[in-house]
C-alpha positions as CSV (number, residue, x, y, z in Angstrom):
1,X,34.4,-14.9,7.6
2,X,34.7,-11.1,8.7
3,X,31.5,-9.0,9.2
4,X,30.8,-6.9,6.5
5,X,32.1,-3.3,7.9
6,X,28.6,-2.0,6.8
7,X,27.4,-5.0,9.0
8,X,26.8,-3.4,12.3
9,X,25.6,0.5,10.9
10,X,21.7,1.1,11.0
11,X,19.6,2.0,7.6
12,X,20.4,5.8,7.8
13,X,24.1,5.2,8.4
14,X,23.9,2.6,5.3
15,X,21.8,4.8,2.8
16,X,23.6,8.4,4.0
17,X,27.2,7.6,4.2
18,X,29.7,8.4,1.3
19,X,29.0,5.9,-1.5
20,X,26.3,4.5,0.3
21,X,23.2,3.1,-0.7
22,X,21.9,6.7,-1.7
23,X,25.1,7.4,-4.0
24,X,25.3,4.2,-5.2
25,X,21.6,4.1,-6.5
26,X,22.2,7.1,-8.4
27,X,25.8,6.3,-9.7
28,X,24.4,3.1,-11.1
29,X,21.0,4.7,-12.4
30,X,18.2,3.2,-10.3
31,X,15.5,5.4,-11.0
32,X,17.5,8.1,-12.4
33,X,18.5,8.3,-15.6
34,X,16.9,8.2,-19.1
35,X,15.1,5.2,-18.2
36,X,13.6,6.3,-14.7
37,X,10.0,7.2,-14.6
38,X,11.0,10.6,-12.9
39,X,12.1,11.2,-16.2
40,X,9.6,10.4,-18.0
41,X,6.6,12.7,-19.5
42,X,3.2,10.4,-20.7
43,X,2.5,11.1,-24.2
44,X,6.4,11.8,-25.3
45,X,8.0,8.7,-24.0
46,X,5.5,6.6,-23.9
47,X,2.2,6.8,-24.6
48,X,-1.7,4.6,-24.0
49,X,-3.0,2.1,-26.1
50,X,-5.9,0.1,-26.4
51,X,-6.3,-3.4,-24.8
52,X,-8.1,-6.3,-24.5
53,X,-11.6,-7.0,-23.2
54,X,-11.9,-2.6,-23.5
55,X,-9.1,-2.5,-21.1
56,X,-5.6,0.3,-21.8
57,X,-2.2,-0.6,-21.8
58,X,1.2,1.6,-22.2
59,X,3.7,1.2,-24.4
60,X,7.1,3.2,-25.7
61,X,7.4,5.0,-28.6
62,X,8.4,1.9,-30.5
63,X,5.6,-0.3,-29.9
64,X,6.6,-2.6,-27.2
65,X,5.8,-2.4,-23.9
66,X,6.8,0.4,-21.6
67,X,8.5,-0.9,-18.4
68,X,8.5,2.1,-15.6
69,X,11.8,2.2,-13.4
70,X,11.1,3.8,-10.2
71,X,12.2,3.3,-6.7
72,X,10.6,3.5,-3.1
73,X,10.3,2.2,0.6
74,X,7.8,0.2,1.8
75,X,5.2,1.9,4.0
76,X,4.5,0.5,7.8
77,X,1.3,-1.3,6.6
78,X,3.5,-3.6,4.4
79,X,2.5,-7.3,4.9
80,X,3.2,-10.5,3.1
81,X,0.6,-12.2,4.5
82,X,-0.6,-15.8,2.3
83,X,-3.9,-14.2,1.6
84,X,-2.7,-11.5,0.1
85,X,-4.9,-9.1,-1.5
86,X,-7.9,-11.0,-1.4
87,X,-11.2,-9.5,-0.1
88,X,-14.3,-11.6,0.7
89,X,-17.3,-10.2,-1.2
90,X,-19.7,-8.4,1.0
91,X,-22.9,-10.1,2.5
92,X,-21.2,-13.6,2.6
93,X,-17.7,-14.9,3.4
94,X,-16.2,-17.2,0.7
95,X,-12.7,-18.5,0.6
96,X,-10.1,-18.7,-1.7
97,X,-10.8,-20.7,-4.6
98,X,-8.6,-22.0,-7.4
99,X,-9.7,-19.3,-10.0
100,X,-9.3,-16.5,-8.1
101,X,-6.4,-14.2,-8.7
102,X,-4.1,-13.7,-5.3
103,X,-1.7,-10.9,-5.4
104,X,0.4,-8.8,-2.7
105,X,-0.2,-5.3,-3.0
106,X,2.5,-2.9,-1.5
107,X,2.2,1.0,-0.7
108,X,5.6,2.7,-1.5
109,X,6.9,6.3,0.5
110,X,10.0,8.2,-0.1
111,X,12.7,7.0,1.4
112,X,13.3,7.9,5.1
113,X,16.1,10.5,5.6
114,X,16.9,11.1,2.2
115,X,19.0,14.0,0.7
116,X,17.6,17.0,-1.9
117,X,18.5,14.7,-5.0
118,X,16.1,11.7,-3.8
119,X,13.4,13.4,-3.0
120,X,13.3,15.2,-6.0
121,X,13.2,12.3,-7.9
122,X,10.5,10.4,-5.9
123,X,8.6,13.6,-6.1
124,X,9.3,13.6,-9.9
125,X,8.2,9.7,-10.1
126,X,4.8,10.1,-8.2
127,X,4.1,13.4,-10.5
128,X,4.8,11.3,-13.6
129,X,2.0,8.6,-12.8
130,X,-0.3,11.3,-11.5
131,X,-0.2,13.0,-14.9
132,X,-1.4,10.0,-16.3
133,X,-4.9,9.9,-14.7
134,X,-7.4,11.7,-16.4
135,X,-10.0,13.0,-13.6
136,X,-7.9,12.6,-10.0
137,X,-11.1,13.8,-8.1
138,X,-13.6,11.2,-10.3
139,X,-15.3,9.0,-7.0
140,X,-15.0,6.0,-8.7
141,X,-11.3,4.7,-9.4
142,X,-9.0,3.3,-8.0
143,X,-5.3,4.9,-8.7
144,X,-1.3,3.8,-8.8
145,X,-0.9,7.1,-6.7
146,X,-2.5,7.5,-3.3
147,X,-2.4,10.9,-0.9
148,X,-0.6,10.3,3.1
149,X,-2.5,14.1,3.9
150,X,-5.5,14.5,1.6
151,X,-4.4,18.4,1.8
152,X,-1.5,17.6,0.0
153,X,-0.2,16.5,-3.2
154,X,-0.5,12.6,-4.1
155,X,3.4,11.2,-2.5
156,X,2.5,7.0,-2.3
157,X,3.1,4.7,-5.3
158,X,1.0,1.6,-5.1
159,X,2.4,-1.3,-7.1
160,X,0.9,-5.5,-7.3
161,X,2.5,-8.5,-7.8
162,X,2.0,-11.4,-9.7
163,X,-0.5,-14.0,-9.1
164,X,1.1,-16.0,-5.8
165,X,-0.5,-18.8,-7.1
166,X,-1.6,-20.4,-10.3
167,X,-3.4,-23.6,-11.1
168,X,-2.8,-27.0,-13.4
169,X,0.9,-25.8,-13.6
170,X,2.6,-28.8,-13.4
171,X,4.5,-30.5,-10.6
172,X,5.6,-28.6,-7.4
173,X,9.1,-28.1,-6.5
174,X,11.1,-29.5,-3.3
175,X,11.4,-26.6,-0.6
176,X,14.6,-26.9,1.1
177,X,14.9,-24.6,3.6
178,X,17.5,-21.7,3.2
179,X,19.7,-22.8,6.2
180,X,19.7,-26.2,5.5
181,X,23.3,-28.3,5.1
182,X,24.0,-29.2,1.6
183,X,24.0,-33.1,0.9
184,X,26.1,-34.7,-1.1
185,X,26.0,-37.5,-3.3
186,X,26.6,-41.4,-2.2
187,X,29.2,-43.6,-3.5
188,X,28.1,-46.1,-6.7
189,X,29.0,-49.1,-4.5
190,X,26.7,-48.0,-1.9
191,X,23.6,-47.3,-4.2
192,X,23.1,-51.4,-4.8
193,X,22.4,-51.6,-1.1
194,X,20.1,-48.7,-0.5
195,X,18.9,-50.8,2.4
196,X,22.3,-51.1,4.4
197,X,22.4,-49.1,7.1
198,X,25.3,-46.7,7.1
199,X,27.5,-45.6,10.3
200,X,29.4,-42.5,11.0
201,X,32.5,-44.8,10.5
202,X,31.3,-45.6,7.0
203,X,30.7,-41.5,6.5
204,X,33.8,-40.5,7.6
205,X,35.5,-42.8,5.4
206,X,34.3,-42.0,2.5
207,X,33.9,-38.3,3.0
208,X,36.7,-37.6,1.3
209,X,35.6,-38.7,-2.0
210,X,32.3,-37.5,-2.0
211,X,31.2,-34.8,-4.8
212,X,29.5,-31.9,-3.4
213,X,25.5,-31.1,-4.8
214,X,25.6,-27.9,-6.4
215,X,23.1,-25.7,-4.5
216,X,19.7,-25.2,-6.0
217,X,19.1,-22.5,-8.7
218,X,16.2,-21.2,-8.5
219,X,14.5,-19.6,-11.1
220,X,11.0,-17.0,-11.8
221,X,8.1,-19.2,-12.2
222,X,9.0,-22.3,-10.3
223,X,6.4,-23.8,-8.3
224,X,6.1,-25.1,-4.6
225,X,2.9,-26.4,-2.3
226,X,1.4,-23.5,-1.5
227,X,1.7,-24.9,2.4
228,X,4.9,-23.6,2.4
229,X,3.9,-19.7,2.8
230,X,3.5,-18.7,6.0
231,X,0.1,-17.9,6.9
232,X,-1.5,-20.5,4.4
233,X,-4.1,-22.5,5.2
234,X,-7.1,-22.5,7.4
235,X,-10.8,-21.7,6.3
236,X,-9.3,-18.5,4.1
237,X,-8.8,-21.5,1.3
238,X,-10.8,-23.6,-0.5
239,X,-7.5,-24.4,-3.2
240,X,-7.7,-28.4,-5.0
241,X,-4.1,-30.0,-5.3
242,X,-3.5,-28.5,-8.8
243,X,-3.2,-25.4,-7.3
244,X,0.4,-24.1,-6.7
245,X,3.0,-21.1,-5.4
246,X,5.3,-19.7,-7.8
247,X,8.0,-18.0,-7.1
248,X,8.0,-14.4,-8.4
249,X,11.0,-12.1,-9.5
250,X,11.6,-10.7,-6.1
251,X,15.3,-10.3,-5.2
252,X,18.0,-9.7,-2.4
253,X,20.7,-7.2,-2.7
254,X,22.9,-9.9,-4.1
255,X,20.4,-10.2,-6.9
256,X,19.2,-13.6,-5.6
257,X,15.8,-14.5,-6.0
258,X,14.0,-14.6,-2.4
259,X,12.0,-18.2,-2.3
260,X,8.2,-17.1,-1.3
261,X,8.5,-18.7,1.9
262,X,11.1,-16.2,2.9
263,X,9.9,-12.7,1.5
264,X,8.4,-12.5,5.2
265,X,11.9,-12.0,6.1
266,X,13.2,-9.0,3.6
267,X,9.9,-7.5,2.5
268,X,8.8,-5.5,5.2
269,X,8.3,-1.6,6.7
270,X,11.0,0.7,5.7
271,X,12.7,-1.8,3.4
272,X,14.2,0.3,-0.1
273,X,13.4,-1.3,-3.3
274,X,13.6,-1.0,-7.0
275,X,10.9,-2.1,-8.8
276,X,10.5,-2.6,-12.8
277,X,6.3,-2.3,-13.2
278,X,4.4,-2.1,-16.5
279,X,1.0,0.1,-16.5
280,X,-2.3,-0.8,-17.2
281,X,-6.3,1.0,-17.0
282,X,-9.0,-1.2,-16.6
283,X,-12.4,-0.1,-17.4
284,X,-15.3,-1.6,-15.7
285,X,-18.2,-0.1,-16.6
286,X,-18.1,3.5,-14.8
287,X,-15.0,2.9,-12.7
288,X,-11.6,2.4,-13.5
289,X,-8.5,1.1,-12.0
290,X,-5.0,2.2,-12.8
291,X,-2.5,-0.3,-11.9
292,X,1.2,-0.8,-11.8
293,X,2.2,-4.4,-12.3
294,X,5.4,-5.0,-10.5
295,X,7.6,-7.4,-13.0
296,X,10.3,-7.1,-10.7
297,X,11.3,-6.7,-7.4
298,X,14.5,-6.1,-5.8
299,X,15.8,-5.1,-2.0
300,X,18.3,-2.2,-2.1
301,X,19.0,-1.6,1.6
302,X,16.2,-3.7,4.1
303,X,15.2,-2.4,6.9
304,X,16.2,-2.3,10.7
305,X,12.5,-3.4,11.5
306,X,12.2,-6.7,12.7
307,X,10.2,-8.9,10.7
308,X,6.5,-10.4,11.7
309,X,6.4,-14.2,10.6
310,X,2.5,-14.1,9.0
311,X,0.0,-16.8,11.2
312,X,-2.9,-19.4,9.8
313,X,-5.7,-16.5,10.4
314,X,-9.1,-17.9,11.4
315,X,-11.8,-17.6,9.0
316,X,-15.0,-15.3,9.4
317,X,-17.7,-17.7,11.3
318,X,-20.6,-15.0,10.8
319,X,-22.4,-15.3,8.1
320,X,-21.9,-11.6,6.6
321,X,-18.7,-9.6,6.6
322,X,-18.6,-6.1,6.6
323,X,-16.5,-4.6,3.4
324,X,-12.8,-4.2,3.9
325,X,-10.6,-1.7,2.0
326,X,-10.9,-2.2,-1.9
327,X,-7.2,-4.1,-2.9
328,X,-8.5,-6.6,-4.8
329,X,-7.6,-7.0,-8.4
330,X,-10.7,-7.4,-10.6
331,X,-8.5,-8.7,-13.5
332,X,-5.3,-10.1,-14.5
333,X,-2.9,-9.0,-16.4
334,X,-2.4,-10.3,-20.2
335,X,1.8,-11.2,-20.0
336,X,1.8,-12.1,-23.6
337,X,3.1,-9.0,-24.5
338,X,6.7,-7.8,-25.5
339,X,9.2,-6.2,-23.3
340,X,10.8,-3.1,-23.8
341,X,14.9,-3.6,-25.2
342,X,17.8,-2.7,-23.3
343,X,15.9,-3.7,-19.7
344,X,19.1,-4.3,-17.9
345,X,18.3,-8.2,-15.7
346,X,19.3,-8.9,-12.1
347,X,22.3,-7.3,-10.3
348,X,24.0,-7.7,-7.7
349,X,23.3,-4.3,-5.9
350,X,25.3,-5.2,-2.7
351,X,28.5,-5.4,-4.7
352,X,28.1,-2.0,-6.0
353,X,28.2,-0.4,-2.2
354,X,31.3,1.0,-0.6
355,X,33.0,1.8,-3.9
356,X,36.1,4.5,-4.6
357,X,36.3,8.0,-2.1
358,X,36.9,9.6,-4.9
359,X,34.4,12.2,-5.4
360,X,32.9,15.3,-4.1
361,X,33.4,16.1,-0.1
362,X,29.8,16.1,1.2
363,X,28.0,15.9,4.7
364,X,27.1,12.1,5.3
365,X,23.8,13.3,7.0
366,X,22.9,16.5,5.0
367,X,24.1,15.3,1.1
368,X,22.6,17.2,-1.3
369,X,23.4,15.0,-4.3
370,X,22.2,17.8,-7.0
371,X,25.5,18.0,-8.7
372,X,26.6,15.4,-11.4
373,X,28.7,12.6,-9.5
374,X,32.3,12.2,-11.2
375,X,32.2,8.7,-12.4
376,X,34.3,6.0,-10.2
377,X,37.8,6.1,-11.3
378,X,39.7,2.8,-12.5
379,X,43.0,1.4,-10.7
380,X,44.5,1.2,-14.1
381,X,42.9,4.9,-14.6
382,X,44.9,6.0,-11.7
383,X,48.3,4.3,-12.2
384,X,48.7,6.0,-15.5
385,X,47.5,9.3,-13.5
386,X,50.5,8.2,-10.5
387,X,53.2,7.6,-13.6
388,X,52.3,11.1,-15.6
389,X,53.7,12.8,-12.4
C-alpha cells in the first residue's frame, strides 16, 4: 500500500497546509460552530443547576445536560502514566486501593502555529469557562482554567477522564495486542481431535478453506486486567482481582477507539484533540473545584514527539511523603444523567483531510482563516457547472 502523501510532512506542514488539519477542523465544525464552547455565553446557552450531595452541575436550556465542544493540544507535561492522578495523602504513603477513583488529568494549550481564526477561538473557549467561575482570585479552588504567565490572562484548559478503573464489573476481556496476526478458525473435522498435532503440511492444505475471524470490535466500557497498562503494578497498588481497566472513549483520527494499553502511543505532548466534556462544581466545605469531565476524546493530528512507554515506578519507602501538586479528584462524577440531542458520535476525522482546492488562495504558513470558507463543492455539483458552459 502507498504512503499516505501526508505521510512524510511534519505537524505544522499537516495542520497549516490548504485543507489541512486546521481547515478541515473548521469546515467540519470542531469547536466552531453553534455548538462550540467559543460560542457559548454561561447563563444564555446553558446555565448551573443544583446537584447531588450540595454539589452544581450544567445543563442547556432544555434541561439535559450541557456537553461543551472545545478543542486543544496537549501541553509537554502530558503523561499517561497507570497511576494516573492519584496523590498519596500527606504524612503517610498509601497505595492504590479498590475504592479509590483513578483518573488521567490532561493540561490543554493552543495549538502550536496556528492561524488568526484558531487562536481566536481557543481564546474564545478559555474565556467562556473563565466566565463561569465566580471569584478567580478566591485561595481555595481549584479551576478548569489555569494561567502559563500569572501576568496574563488564564490560556490552559484542564479536562479529567473517566475512572481507568472500576471494581466488581464483571469479567475482563482478552487483550490482543494491536499488531498481532489474525487467526482464523479450524476446520469441524479437526475440532474432534483437539489433541492431534497439526503440521505446516496440514495448514497449508486446508488454508484455503478457512474462514477469516472478524477483527475485534471494541467498544467504551469494556474491561481488561489492569496489568495490561503500562506502568501498572508495583507498591503504587494495593487493587483485589475484582478490580479492572476499562476502556474509555478515547479515539484515533480514524475514529477508532485506542485500547488503554496503547494511549501511551497517541496521547502525548503536542498531540491536537477534540474533546466533548460536561461541567461540574464541587463544593467541599470552603473550597471548590470546577471540573471538566472529558466524555470524549479524540486525536485530530498527533504529534511529531516521540512517545515515552510509562515504567512500574517504585513505591515511597519513607514513611512520610511530602505533598505533590493537588490533581486528585475528591469525587466522582454522577453519569446517570441525560445527554444533550444532536451530539454528533465518532468520525472518522482522517478521512475528512486533503479534501477539494476549491476555495480561497491563502498562505499555507500565515492563513488567516477569518473569512467564511465556501463549502466543498460536489463532482456532480461541478459537472452540471462544466455542461452550463
Amino acid at each position: 500500500m502507498a504512503a499516505s502523501p501526508s505521510s512524510n510532512l511534519s505537524a505544522a506542514q499537516r495542520r497549516t497546509r490548504l485543507s489541512g488539519v486546521f481547515d478541515t477542523m473548521v469546515r467540519a465544525k470542531l469547536g466552531f460552530g453553534p455548538r462550540g464552547l467559543a460560542a457559548m455565553d454561561y447563563g444564555v446557552h446553558f446555565k448551573k443547576v443544583p446537584h447531588w450531595g450540595g454539589h452544581e452541575r450544567f445543563v442547556n436550556s432544555k434541561g439535559q445536560e450541557f456537553e461543551a465542544e472545545f478543542f486543544g493540544e496537549l501541553s509537554d507535561n502530558t503523561t499517561c502514566h497507570a497511576i494516573g492522578n492519584y496523590v498519596s495523602q500527606a504524612g503517610k504513603f498509601e497505595p492504590i486501593k479498590d475504592e479509590q477513583k483513578v483518573k488521567w488529568c490532561w493540561q490543554l494549550q493552543a495549538p502550536t502555529g496556528a492561524p488568526k481564526r484558531i487562536n481566536a477561538t481557543w481564546h474564545n473557549q478559555v474565556a467562556t469557562l473563565f466566565n463561569i467561575i465566580e471569584d478567580p482570585n478566591a485561595t481555595r479552588q481549584k479551576m478548569w482554567v489555569m494561567r502559563s504567565d500569572p501576568e496574563q490572562d488564564p490560556d490552559i484548559i484542564v479536562i479529567t477522564t473517566d475512572q481507568l478503573y472500576v471494581k466488581n464489573a464483571g469479567t475482563a476481556s482478552a487483550t490482543p495486542s494491536p499488531s498481532k496476526m489474525t487467526k482464523v478458525t479450524a476446520d469441524d473435522d479437526d475440532l474432534d481431535n483437539d489433541d492431534s498435532e497439526r503440521t505446516m503440511s496440514d495448514t497449508a492444505e486446508n488454508e484455503n478453506s478457512s474462514e477469516v475471524v472478524p477483527p475485534i470490535v471494541r467498544k467504551v466500557g469494556d474491561l481488561f486486567k489492569p496489568s495490561v497498562l503500562p506502568g501498572y503494578g508495583g507498591g503504587w497498588f494495593d487493587h483485589s482481582p475484582s478490580v479492572k481497566l476499562q476502556q474509555l472513549d478515547i479515539r484515533d483520527p480514524q475514529g477508532d477507539l485506542i485500547p488503554p494499553y496503547d494511549v501511551w502511543m497517541w496521547v502525548k505532548p503536542g498531540t491536537l484533540v477534540f474533546v466533548k466534556a460536561t461541567l461540574y462544581v464541587f463544593n467541599m466545605g470552603t473550597r471548590k473545584i470546577y471540573q471538566l469531565n472529558a466524555k470524549s476524546i479524540q486525536v485530530l493530528d498527533p504529534s511529531d514527539k516521540s512517545p515515552s512507554r510509562p515504567e512500574v515506578r517504585e513505591a515511597p519507602t519513607q514513611a512520610s511523603t511530602a505533598p505533590g501538586p493537588d490533581t486528585s479528584d475528591l469525587l466522582p462524577c454522577n453519569d446517570d444523567t441525560t445527554h444533550e440531542e444532536g451530539s454528533s458520535g465518532p468520525m472518522n476525522f482522517k478521512s475528512l483531510l486533503g479534501g477539494p482546492q476549491e476555495r480561497m488562495t491563502r498562505s499555507a504558513a500565515d492563513a488567516d482563516l477569518d473569512e467564511p470558507m465556501p463549502a466543498a463543492e460536489t463532482s456532480k455539483a461541478a459537472g452540471k457547472k462544466k455542461a452550463r458552459r
